[in-house]
N, C-alpha and C positions, 0 to 999 in steps of 0.2 A: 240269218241274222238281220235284224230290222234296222233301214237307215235312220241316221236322225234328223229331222225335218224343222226350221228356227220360220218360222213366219213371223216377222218383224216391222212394227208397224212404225215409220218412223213419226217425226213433230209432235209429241206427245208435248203438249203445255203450248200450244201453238193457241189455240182458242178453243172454247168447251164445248163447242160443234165438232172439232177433232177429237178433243179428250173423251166424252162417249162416244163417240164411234169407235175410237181405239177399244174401250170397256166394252161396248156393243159384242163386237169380234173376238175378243176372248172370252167371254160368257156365255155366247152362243155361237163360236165358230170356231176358229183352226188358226187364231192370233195366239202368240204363246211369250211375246215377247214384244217390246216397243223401246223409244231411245228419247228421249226429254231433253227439248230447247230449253234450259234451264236459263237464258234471257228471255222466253214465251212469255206473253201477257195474261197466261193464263195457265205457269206452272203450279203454283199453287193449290189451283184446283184439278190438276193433275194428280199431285201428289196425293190429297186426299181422298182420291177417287182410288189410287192402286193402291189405299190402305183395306179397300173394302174387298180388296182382289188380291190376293196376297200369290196367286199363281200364276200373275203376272211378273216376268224377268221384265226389269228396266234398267237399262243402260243411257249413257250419257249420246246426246244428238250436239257433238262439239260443234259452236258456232260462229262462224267467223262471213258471212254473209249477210247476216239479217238482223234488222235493231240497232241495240247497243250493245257495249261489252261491257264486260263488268272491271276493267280495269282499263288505266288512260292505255291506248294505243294509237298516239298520234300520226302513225308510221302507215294503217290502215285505214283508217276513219276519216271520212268527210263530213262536214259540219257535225261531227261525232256519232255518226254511224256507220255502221259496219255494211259494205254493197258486194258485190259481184266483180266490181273491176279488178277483185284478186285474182285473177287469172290472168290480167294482163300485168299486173306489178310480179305475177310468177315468171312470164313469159321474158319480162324486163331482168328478171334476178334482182328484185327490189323490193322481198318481201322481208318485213321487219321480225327475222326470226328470234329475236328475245322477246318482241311485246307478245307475239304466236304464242311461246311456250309459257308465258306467264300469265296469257290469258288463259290456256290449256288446264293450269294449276288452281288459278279464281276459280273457274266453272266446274271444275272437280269438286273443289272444298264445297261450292256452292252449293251442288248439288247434293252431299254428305248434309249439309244443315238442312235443306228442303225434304229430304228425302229419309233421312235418319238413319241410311245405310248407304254403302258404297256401290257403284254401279255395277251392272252385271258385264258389263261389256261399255265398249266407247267405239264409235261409227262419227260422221259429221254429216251438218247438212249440205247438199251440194256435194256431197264428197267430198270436201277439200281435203282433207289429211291424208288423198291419195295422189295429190299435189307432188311431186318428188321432193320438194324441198324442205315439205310439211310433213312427211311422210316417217320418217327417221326419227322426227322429236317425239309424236304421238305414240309410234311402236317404244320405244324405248320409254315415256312416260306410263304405258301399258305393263311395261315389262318390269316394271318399279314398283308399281301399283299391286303388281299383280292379279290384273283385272283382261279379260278377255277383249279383241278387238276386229273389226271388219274389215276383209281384207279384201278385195276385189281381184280377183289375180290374174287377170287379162292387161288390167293399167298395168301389175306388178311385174308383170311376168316382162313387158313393153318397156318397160323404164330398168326393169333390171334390180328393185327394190330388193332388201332384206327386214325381214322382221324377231330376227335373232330368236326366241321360244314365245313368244308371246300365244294363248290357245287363240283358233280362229277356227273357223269350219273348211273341211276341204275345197266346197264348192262356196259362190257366192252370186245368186242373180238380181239383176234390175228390171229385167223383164218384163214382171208382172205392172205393165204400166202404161199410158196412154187409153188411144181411142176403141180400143179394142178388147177393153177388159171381158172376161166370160171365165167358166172352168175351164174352156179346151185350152185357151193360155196358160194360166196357172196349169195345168197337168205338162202341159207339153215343157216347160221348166223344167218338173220333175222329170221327165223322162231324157229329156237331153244331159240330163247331172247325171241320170243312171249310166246313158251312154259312155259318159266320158269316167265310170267308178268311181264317182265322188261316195260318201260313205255319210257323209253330213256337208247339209246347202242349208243357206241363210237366203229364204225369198223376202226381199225388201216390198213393202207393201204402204200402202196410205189411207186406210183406211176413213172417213170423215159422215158426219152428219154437217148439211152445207149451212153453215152460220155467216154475218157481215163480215167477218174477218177469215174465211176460208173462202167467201166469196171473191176475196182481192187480189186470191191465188192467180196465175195462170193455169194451175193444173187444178179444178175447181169440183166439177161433177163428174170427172170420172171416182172421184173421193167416194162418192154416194151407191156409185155401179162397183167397186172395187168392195164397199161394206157388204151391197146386196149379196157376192160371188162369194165371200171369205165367211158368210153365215149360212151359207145352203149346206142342208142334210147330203146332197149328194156329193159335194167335193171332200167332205170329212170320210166320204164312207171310201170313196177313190183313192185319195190319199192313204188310209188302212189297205187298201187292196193292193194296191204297188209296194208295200213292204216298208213304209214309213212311220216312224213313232215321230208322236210330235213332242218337244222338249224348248230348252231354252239352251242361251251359254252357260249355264252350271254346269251341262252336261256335258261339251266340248273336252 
């Protein structure tokens, strides 16, 4: 029996250097899947890009770090954007969890107008929704929804988290990331989920072509080395050789 294999490219609508690259990798590689900053400067031509790729899964990349939001959240934002200090207003227990879940709600609906259908799944950027506090609203707005979501289960397992039925994939890595990008990375992923009998792994990936706005990244050119690895003939044919089908969250 063949595992199933979620290669998932997140920041989809980040900038149109990321958005073909994403396209790039599912056209010609072993991306099957991506998750859309629906505040991105550049969702829209996302969007119109996965109308021409319809076997691409895209799910929601919930965002609560970057930009703006799309609803007031005065409770998080400085001079009305959204930063990184959520982690210490987490650490404080001073996160403003209704403007959270009713941003949660904005960027869903939002994403249904952009997008013309509803997400295949909901992940964030940064992870935050693996935040413990954050954690609860999102599973259960999943579990509402009845939409698939990403689960990390090392924080989960750490914190003690429940996600009541929501579908998720057994395994989940972040791995394939940094200065070291190649196959034997990405392979070695897979082979550590085999070890552990995961049955279906979600590898988070970032695929990019480097444009002004992916270049402001801190995580900038490994974007470029991560496209080059997730388009080679030889990791598609490894990936078949280990006993992996590739699919989306439909199939969860």
């Amino acid at each position: 029996m063949e595992n199933l294999l979620i290669v998932n490219a997140d920041d989809f609508g980040l900038s149109k250097g990321q958005n073909y690259g994403i396209i790039e990798a599912c056209r010609h590689g072993v991306v099957t899947s991506t998750t859309a900053l629906i505040n991105g400067d550049a969702i829209d031509h996302a969007a119109l890009l996965s109308r021409e790729v319809p076997e691409l899964g895209v799910g929601m990349h919930f965002v609560l770090t970057l930009g703006m939001p799309l609803s007031p959240m005065p409770g998080l934002t400085r001079e009305g954007h959204l930063g990184k200090w959520i982690w210490e207003m987490a650490e404080q227990d001073a996160l403003p969890l209704d403007e959270i879940a009713r941003e949660l709600d904005c960027q869903f609906n939002r994403f249904v107008d952009v997008f013309g259908r509803e997400p295949t799944h909901i992940d964030s950027h940064h992870h935050v929704h693996m935040i413990p506090a954050i954690f609860p609203i999102v599973a259960e707005f999943a579990r509402r929804k009845g939409v698939a979501m990403r689960v990390d289960r090392e924080v989960q397992a750490l914190h003690g988290l429940s996600f009541f039925s929501v579908p998720t994939t057994e395994g989940f890595s972040s791995a394939f990331y940094g200065e070291e990008i190649g196959d034997a990375l990405f392979l070695q992923v897979l082979d550590d989920s085999a070890a552990r009998g995961e049955t279906s792994l979600e590898v988070m990936a970032h695929p990019a072509f480097v444009d002004n706005i992916v270049r402001k990244s801190a995580y900038c050119w490994p974007r470029l080395a991560e496209l080059d690895v997730l388009t080679s003939a030889s990791l598609k044919y490894a990936i078949a050789e280990r006993g992996y089908r590739l699919g989306t969250f439909s199939d969860v």
